[in-house]
C-alpha positions as CSV (number, residue, x, y, z in Angstrom):
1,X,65.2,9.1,137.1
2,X,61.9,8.8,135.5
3,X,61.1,7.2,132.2
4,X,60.0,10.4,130.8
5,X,63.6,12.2,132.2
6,X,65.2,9.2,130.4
7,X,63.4,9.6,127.0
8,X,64.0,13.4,126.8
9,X,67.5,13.1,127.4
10,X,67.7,10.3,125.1
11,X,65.9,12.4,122.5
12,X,68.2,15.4,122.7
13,X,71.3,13.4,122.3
14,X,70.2,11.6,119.0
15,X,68.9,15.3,117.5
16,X,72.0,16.9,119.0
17,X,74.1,14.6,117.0
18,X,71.7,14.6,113.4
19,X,72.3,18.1,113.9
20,X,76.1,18.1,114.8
21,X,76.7,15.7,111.6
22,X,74.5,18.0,108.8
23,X,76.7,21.2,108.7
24,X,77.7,20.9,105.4
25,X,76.4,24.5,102.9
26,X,73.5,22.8,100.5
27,X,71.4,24.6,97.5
28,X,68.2,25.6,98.8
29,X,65.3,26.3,96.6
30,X,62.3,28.3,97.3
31,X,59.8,29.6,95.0
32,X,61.6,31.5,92.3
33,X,65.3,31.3,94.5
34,X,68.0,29.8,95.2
35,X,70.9,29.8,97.6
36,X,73.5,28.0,100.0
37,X,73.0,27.7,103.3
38,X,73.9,25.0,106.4
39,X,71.9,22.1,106.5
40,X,71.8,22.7,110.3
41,X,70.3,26.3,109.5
42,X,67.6,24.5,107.6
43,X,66.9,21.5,110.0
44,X,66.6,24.5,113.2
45,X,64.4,26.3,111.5
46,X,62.2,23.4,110.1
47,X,62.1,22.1,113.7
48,X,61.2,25.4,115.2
49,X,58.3,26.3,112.9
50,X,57.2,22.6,113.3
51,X,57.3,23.4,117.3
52,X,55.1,26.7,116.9
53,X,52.8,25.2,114.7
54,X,52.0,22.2,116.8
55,X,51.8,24.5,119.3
56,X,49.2,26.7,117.7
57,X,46.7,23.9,116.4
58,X,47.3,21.9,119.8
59,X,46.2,24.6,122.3
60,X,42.8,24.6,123.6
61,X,40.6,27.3,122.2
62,X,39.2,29.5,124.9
63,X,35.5,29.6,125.8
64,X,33.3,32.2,124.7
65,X,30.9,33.7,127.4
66,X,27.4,34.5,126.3
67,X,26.5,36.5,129.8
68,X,23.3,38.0,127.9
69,X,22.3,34.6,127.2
70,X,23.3,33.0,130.6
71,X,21.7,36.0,132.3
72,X,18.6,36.0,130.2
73,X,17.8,32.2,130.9
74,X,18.6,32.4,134.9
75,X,15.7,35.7,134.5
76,X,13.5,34.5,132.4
77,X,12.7,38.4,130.5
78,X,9.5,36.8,129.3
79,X,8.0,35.8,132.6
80,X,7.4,39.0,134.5
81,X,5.9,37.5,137.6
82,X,9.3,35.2,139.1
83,X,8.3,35.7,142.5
84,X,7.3,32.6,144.6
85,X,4.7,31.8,146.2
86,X,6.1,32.0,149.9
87,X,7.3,35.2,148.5
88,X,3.9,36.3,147.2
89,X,2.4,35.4,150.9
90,X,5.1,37.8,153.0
91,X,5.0,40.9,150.6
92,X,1.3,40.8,151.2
C-alpha cells in the first residue's frame, strides 16, 4: 500500500468515528430560526458544502480564445502585400 492509500484510509476512519460519536439532536440557529436537528446532519452538510466550494474556487478557469485576434496578427489586415519575395518572382 502507498502512503497516500494509507492516509486516506486513515482519514476516513477518524471522521467516520467524529461522525459516529455526534448524533445527539442540538438547537440550531440561523438567521431569524431555530430548530433541533442531529449534529451529524449538521457536520454532513458542513463537510459537503466545504467540499463543493473548494471545489469551485480550486478548478482551473478555462481559457478564453480570441480567434479574431489570433487570426488578425498571423494576417496582418494592415499589410496588404504579405506575399514574399520568392513568391513575388514565380507569380511573375
Amino acid at each position: 500500500m502507498s502512503i497516500k492509500t494509507i492516509t486516506i484510509v486513515i482519514i476516513t476512519i477518524l471522521l467516520t468515528a467524529a461522525l459516529a460519536q455526534n448524533t445527539d439532536n442540538v438547537t440550531f440557529a440561523f438567521l431569524f430560526m431555530s430548530f433541533r436537528v442531529s449534529k451529524l446532519a449538521i457536520m454532513i452538510t458542513m463537510t459537503l458544502v466545504g467540499f463543493v466550494l473548494g471545489f469551485m474556487v480550486g478548478r482551473p478557469k478555462k481559457a478564453k480564445y480570441d480567434i479574431e485576434g489570433y487570426h488578425d496578427n498571423i494576417h496582418q489586415k494592415e499589410d496588404k502585400n504579405t506575399l514574399s519575395d520568392e513568391d513575388r518572382d514565380y507569380i511573375n
